[in-house]
Structures are given as structure tokens and as C-alpha cells.
C-alpha positions, 0 to 999 in steps of 0.5 A: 403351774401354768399362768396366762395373761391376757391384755388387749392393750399391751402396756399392762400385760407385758409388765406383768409377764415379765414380773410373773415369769422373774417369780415363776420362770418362763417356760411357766408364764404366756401372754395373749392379746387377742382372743382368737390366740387365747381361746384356742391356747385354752382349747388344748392346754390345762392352765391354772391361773389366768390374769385378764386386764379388762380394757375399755371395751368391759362387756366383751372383755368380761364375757371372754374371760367367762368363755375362757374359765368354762374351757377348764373347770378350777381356773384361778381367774384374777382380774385388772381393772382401772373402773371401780364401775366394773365391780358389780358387774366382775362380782358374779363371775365369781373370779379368784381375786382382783387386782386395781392397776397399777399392777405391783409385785406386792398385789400379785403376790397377794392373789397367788398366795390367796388363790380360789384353787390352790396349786399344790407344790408336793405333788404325786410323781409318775413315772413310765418304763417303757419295754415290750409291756409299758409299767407304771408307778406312782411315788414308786409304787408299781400301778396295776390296770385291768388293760394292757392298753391303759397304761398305753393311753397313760403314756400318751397322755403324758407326752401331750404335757397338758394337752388334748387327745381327741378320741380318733388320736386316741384310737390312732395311738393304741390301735396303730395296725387295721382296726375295726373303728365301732369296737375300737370306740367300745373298748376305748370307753372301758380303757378310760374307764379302767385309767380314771378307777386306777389312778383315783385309787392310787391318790391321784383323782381329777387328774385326767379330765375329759370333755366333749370327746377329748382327755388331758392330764391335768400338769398341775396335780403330778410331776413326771 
């Protein structure tokens, strides 16, 4: 599971990383207090659950935290606030739970066990062997492509840990020798194709998103 807190001022923000991290662990929990670094965390990286703490400044901290939930379809969106004013307006976000501040574990605790998405702890395992020919296997069960090069863009998903691979990365990566570009981006269509029928077939749907010439893997719906 991959959680971010996001707080302008600090104070709130920084007590509740260090509470979700003794929950969570480290490597699991980041914190931002500045959009720019938010929003370009949330362009290359899948995560599951944001905390925003809405400081003073309500319209422009409300209109980020849709920003950040568009990036990622099923974001758990929790949020702090001090302003019982802020609730009407907080409502039509839609956001996964909310939190009054002061911050405590016990409220914390609630909203992650009540989250608008779940994340699922027995999770599907894939599993890489890499050789002359790359084989994969899901919960053991070998998996069978039409194209060679599917469980090749599989792999390269896989070592991006949950981020983005731009189509020219892609086509750098499977193609590595003089290619021609045009049926290099043609039979990349049919590769994709070929990866999302696959492994929907073997349990494993919406595990691989795509938007706007990019695919990542989804982190929080398998283990490696």
C-alpha cells in the first residue's frame, strides 16, 4: 500500500507520517508540502490512499486534491480539516472519509479500515524467469501470451515498482536493435492488448492501467 500525506503547513502533516509509518512502515508512507512535488509524485506513481490536511487557503487546497484524485482512478482520498465550514463544499469531492483535527491514531485507524476502495491484503503473486525466453507465472500457474514480447513489456512494467512507462520507453525496451518506429507503435497496440486479455484471464483485471500514452502496474492488487 502506498499512502501520501500532503500538508502545507507541516505541523499536521509531519505528526501524521510518522503515525502511519509506526502502522504502515516506511518505505509505504510520503509526505509533500508543496504541489509541484505532489502532483509530479502522482504523475509517475500508483498510490492507494492520500491524506490532505486543507490549510487556510480551502478553494485552492480542495481544487488540488481533485487534481491529484483525477491522475489515479480508485484513490481513497481522506481529509483533515479544522473549518466545519468546509464540509459542504468537501461533500461533492466525493472523498473516501474525513478527518476533524486534531489528528489521533484512533481516527486514522477508523478511516483505513472504512476506505471507499479497499486494498486487499492476500494478494495474486507474479513471479519472472528470466532466460533465453522470459516465463511467467501467476500463484505458480504458468501464464501463456500470444507474443513473445508481452511477458517482455511484463517485465518492464514490473521493474518500474508502480511507475509509468511512456510509449517511446516502451518501444526502446522491446525494440533495443534499428526498428521501424510506425509498425514498432502498431504491433505495441496488439502487445498490450495481448498483456490486459492475459492476465484479466488469470484473476488478475485492472492490474495494468494506461492513460494518455502511458501504462503502470498497479502495486496494490499483486505481490512480486
Amino acid at each position: 500500500m502506498v499512502i501520501l500525506v500532503f500538508d502545507r503547513v507541516k505541523d499536521t502533516g509531519e505528526e501524521l507520517s510518522g503515525m502511519l509509518k509506526e502502522m504502515y512502515g516506511e518505505d509505504s508512507v510520503h509526505f509533500f508540502r508543496d504541489r509541484d512535488g505532489l502532483i509530479r509524485f502522482c504523475e509517475r506513481h500508483i498510490f492507494h490512499v492520500l491524506f490532505f490536511c486543507v490549510s487556510g487557503e480551502t478553494e485552492k487546497d480542495l481544487l488540488l486534491s481533485e487534481e491529484a484524485m483525477h491522475l489515479i482512478p480508485e484513490v481513497n482520498l481522506i481529509l483533515l480539516y479544522r473549518d466545519d465550514s468546509l464540509i459542504s463544499r468537501a461533500l461533492k469531492i466525493h472523498a473516501s472519509g474525513y478527518i476533524r483535527l486534531p489528528v489521533t491514531r484512533e481516527k486514522v485507524e477508523s478511516e483505513m479500515d472504512n476506505l471507499l476502495f479497499p486494498v486487499y491484503e492476500s494478494l495474486p503473486e507474479i513471479r519472472i524467469e528470466e532466460g533465453d525466453k522470459i516465463k511467467v507465472y501467476i500463484n505458480d500457474t504458468p501464464v501463456r501470451f500470444s507474443y513473445e514480447k508481452t511477458a517482455r513489456l511484463l517485465n518492464l512494467l514490473l521493474d518500474r515498482r508502480g511507475g509509468m512507462l511512456s510509449t517511446g520507453e516502451m518501444i526502446n525496451g522491446l525494440w533495443e536493435e534499428d526498428r521501424d518506429i510506425e509498425k514498432s507503435r502498431s504491433y505495441l497496440q496488439n502487445i498490450r492488448s495481448d498483456l490486459l486479455h492475459t492476465l484479466s484471464r488469470y484473476g488478475l483485471k485492472d492490474v495494468v492501467k494506461h492513460r494518455r500514452g502511458r501504462m503502470w502496474m498497479d502495486t496494490g492488487k499483486f505481490r512480486v
